[in-house]
C-alpha positions, 0 to 999 in steps of 0.5 A: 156772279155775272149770271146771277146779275143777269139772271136778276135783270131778266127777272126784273125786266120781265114784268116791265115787256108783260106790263107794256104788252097790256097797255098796248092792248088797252089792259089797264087794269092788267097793266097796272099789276105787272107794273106793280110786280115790277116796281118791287123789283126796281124800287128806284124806277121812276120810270115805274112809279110814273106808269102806275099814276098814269095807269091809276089816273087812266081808271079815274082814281086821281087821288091814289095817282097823285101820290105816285107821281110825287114819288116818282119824282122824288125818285127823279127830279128832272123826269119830265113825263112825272110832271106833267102827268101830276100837272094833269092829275091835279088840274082835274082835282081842281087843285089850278095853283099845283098843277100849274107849279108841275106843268111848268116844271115839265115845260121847263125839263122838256122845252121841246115838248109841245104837248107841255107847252100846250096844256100849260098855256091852256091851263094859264088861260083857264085861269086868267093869266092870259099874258103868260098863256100867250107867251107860253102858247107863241113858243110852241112850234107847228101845232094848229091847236097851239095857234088857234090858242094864240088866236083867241088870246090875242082876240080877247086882248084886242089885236084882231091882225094879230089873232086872224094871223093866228087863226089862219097858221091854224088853218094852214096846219090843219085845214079840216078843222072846221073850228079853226076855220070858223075862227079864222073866218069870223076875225076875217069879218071883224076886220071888215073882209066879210066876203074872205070870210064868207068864202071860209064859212062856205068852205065849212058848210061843204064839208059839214053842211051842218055845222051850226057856227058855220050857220051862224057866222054867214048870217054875221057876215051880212050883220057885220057888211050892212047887208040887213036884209040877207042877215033877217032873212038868214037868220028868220030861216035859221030860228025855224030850224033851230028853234031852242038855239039862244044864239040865233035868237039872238042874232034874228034879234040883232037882225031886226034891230037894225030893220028898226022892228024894235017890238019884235027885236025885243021879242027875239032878245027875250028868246034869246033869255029863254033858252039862255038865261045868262046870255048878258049880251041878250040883256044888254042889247034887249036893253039898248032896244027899249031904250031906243024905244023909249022904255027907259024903266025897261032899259034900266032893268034890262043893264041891271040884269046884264050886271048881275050876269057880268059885274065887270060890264063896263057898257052895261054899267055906262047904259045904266048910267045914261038911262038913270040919268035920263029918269033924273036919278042923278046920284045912282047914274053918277055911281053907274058911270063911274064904275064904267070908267073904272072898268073901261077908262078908254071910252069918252061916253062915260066921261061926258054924260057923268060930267053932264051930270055934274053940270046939272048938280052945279058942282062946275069944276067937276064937269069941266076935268069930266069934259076934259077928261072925255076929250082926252080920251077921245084924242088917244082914240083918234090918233090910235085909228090914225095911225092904224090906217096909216099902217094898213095904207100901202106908200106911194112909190117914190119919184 
């Protein structure tokens, strides 16, 4: 009876050793018939059912796949690599809701797995949910992809110290990275440190004298320091080297603006459109430059197009505002900003041009709370920046 067990087990184990050789050699095809022969063997394999979904996965049949994860964990509830693997095999089948639901169940069975942690975190941030993304990717140890991930959350969420402490732990963990050094270097400049992020740039263009972000960020860098002229010229150097790329475009464009050459401002911005058609940003600061050119049918076109690319642009909402307010068309303005408030309540501009219409309307109560509002605003602003200087301040010793 002992050899008739042991017989069984050798039998059963040999499809497993013959599967696993296959896969090692990159024989999926192979792999997924031994795996097969040995699932009839042991029925009750999670282990296996798990294999042939990740092997039918591996040949781009995900809906063959799905059903064998499922069964998988059927088979075994608490088998975490079933359901990260059916996390996976859902998200590519666009299936965003389910493949959360197992990702969450697989981070939940192994914490310590930060190959789990990192997909669903990216996952939760593909689909909006950037505050349970951040708290999922904070709880991921020592991967630099988890960090740069942190990094671009907070960046997005306003917290520009805490997304350059992230990209720059990204940095640390994997220093040939040109894309988290570019991000590091960028949030660098943003908080005004532009010759630290100069140096990151450079570092980049040494190993990668090619890379266009790189390219792109060092002419930034002098955008963002004042420094015009090195930023006109940079980027007039770049646009012949490159010269389909809509984000040079853009950026020559932002370039000229500040050189007060407005015509070819605009000129570049349309570019920028050309060969990037949804680039709001283009439209709306191709609508900013007529509008300082006094073109202010151009302008209002320019922050209607922008809308229609992003509907939740607040700026391009309070631009649309501001000039429609100026062509006297004062009911469509009014919509224009309070649709801006709605979606940025933070910004006093909105507040005092909609109450500056009011005023023109004659309706005095209602510019009054406008202005009161605006002032309101502009008082949370200010004690806001207040007190991040007084954090940044180093205290004086004590006597």
């Amino acid at each position: 009876m002992i050899l008739f067990v042991l017989a069984a087990g050798l039998l059963a184990a040999q499809p497993r050793v013959e599967g696993n050789a296959l896969k090692a050699k990159g024989d999926a095809i192979g792999a997924l018939a031994a795996f097969e022969r040995a699932a009839v063997l042991e029925p009750n394999a999670a282990d296996l059912r798990d294999e042939i979904g990740f092997l039918l996965a591996v040949q781009g049949r995900q809906a063959q796949a799905i059903p064998h994860f499922e069964h998988a964990i059927r088979l075994n509830p608490r088998y975490a690599p079933a359901h990260y693997h059916l996390g996976v095999a859902l998200w590519l089948a666009k299936d965003a809701a389910r493949a959360i639901i197992a990702m969450r169940e697989a981070a939940k069975l192994a914490p310590a797995n930060t190959e789990y942690r990192f997909r669903l975190a990216t996952m939760l941030s593909e689909t909006g949910n950037e505050k349970d993304a951040l708290t999922e990717a904070k709880t991921g140890g020592t991967r630099a992809d988890l960090w740069n991930l942190i990094g671009v959350l907070e960046q997005k969420k306003g917290d520009l110290e805490a997304a350059r402490n992230a990209y720059q732990k990204a940095v640390q963990l994997k220093p040939t990275d040109t894309e988290y050094r570019n991000n590091f270097g960028f949030m660098l400049v943003d908080l005004g440190m532009a010759q630290e992020g100069l140096a990151q740039f450079r570092q980049i263009l040494k190993q990668d004298p090619a890379n266009r972000m790189a390219q792109i960020n060092i002419g930034y860098a002098h955008l963002q320091s004042s420094n015009y002229d090195e930023a006109l010229t940079h980027f007039q150097t770049l646009v012949k080297q490159r010269p389909e790329d809509a984000v040079i475009h853009y950026n020559l464009g932002l370039a000229l603006k500040q050189k007060d050459q407005l015509e070819p401002a605009k000129k570049a911005f349309r570019e920028a459109l050309r060969f990037d058609p949804e680039m709001a940003e283009a439209q709306y600061t191709l609508g900013i430059t007529c509008w300082q050119n006094g073109d202010i049918d151009e302008s209002a076109d320019a922050m209607r197009a922008a809308i229609a690319k992003r509907p939740n642009y607040a700026e391009a909402h309070y631009m649309l505002g501001t000039a429609l307010k100026q062509k006297g068309e004062f009911a469509d303005a009014a919509n224009a900003l309070q649709e801006a408030i709605r979606l940025n309540p933070e910004t006093p501009g909105p507040f005092n041009t909609l109450a500056q219409i009011r005023q023109l309307q004659g309706d005095r109560e209602a510019a009054k709370k406008g202005f009161a509002q605006a002032a309101e605003v502009k008082k949370k602003i200010d004690a806001a920046q207040a007190q991040r200087l007084r954090s940044m301040t180093p205290s004086l010793p004590q006597r």
